[in-house]
N, C-alpha and C positions, 0 to 999 in steps of 0.2 A: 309627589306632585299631585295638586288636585286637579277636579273635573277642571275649573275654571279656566289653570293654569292651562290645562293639556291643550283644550281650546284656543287659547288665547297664541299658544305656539304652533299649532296645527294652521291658526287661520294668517300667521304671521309667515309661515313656509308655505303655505299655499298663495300667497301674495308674492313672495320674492321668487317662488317659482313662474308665475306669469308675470311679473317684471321683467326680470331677466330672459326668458322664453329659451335660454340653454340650462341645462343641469348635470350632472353627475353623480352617480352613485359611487364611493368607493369603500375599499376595503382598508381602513388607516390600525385593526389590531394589533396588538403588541409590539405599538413603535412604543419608543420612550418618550417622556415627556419630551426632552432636548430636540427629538426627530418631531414630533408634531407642533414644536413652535417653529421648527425651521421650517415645517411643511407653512404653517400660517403666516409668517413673514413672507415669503415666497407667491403667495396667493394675496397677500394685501399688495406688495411689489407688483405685480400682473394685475390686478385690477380685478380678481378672482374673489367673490365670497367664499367661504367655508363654515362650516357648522356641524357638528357631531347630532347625531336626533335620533331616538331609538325609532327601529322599524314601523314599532305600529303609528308613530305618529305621520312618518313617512307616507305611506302607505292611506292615512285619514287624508292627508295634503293632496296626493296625488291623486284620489276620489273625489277631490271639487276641481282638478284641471278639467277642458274641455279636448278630447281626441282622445287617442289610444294610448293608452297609459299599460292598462292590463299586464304588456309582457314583462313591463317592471317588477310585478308585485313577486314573483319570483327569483328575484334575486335581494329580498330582504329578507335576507339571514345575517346572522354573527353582526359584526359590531358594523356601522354605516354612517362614513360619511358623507356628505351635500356639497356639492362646488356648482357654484353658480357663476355666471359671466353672462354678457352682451357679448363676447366672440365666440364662434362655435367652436370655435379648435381650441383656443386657446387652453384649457383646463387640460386635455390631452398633450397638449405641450411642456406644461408642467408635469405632470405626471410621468412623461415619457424619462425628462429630464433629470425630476427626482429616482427613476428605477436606477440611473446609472450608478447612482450613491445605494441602491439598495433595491430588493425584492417588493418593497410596498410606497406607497398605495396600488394597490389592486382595481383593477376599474371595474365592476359589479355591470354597471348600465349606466348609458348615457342618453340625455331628451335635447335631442337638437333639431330647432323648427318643424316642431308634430311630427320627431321620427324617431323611434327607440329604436338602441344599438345597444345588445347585451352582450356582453363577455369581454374579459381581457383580451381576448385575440381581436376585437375589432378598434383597439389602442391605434393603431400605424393608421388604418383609414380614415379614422378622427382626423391626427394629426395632420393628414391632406388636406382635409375637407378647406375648401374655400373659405373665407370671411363674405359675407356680405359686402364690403367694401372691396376685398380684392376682385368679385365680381362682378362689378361697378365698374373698376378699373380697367378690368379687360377687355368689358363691353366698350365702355368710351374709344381706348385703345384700337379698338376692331374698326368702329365709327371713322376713328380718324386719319385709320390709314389711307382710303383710298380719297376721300380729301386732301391727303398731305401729298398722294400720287399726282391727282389734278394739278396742284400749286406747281409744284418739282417740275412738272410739265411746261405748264406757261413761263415760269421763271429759267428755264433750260433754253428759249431763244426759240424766234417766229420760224425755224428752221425746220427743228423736228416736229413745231406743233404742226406745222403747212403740214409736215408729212405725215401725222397722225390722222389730220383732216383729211388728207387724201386717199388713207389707205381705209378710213372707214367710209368714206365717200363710194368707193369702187366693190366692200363686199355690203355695204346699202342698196 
């Protein structure tokens, strides 16, 4: 590959890395082909980028992000590949998924919203991590319960509300 090319791929994964603002490191060695097209069907299915890239290009990409990147560069060894998503977990869910069928992908390190999480053993707390939308949802949710209290209230009859009114009346 030449200078030009390496550039032109360096500035192409330093793009899709702050597009997408999640990423993953993993370890996909000595699957077979068969196993890394099932991994990339599986990741096109999820809504997942993927992409094989040697380290050092990795590693150029991840020197034009802005934040802490740093504890990345240490886990670019052996062979590495890139999974990209708009869901934070999601790539961890694949992955988890895929272990059941086998040993690998390996997760090396993960960049979800300016926060590196290095090692296989932080796989299970990925897979937790919230989406942004589901904590959206549960904010809304929190909002509306005690509006749906209010409503449930009034619509329960001028009985109990009298008595609500009276019982906050008397510790007023």
């Amino acid at each position: 590959m030449r200078k030009e090319e390496k550039h032109e791929v360096v500035s192409a994964l330093a793009e899709q890395m702050k597009e997408y603002g999640n990423f993953y490191i993993t370890d996909t060695s000595d699957l077979t082909v068969a196993k890394i097209n099932n991994i990339r069907r599986k990741c096109f299915e999820n809504e997942i980028g993927i992409q094989v890239v040697k380290n050092t290009l990795i590693r150029k990409a991840l020197e034009q992000l802005d934040g802490d990147v740093a504890p990345l560069f240490n886990v670019l060894k052996g062979s590495s590949s890139v999974m990209f998503s708009t869901t934070g977990n999601a790539p961890a869910k694949l992955i988890k998924a895929l272990r059941k069928e086998g040993d690998k992908p390996v997760l090396k390190a993960a960049y979800i919203d300016s926060t590196a999480f290095i090692g296989d053993n932080q796989l299970d707390a990925l897979v937790n991590l919230k989406s942004r939308e589901e904590l959206i949802g549960d904010i809304i949710g929190l909002l509306q319960s005690p509006a749906k209290n209010v409503v449930s209230a009034l619509q329960s009859g001028g009985n109990k509300l009298a008595g609500i009114v009276k019982t906050l009346q008397e510790r007023g």
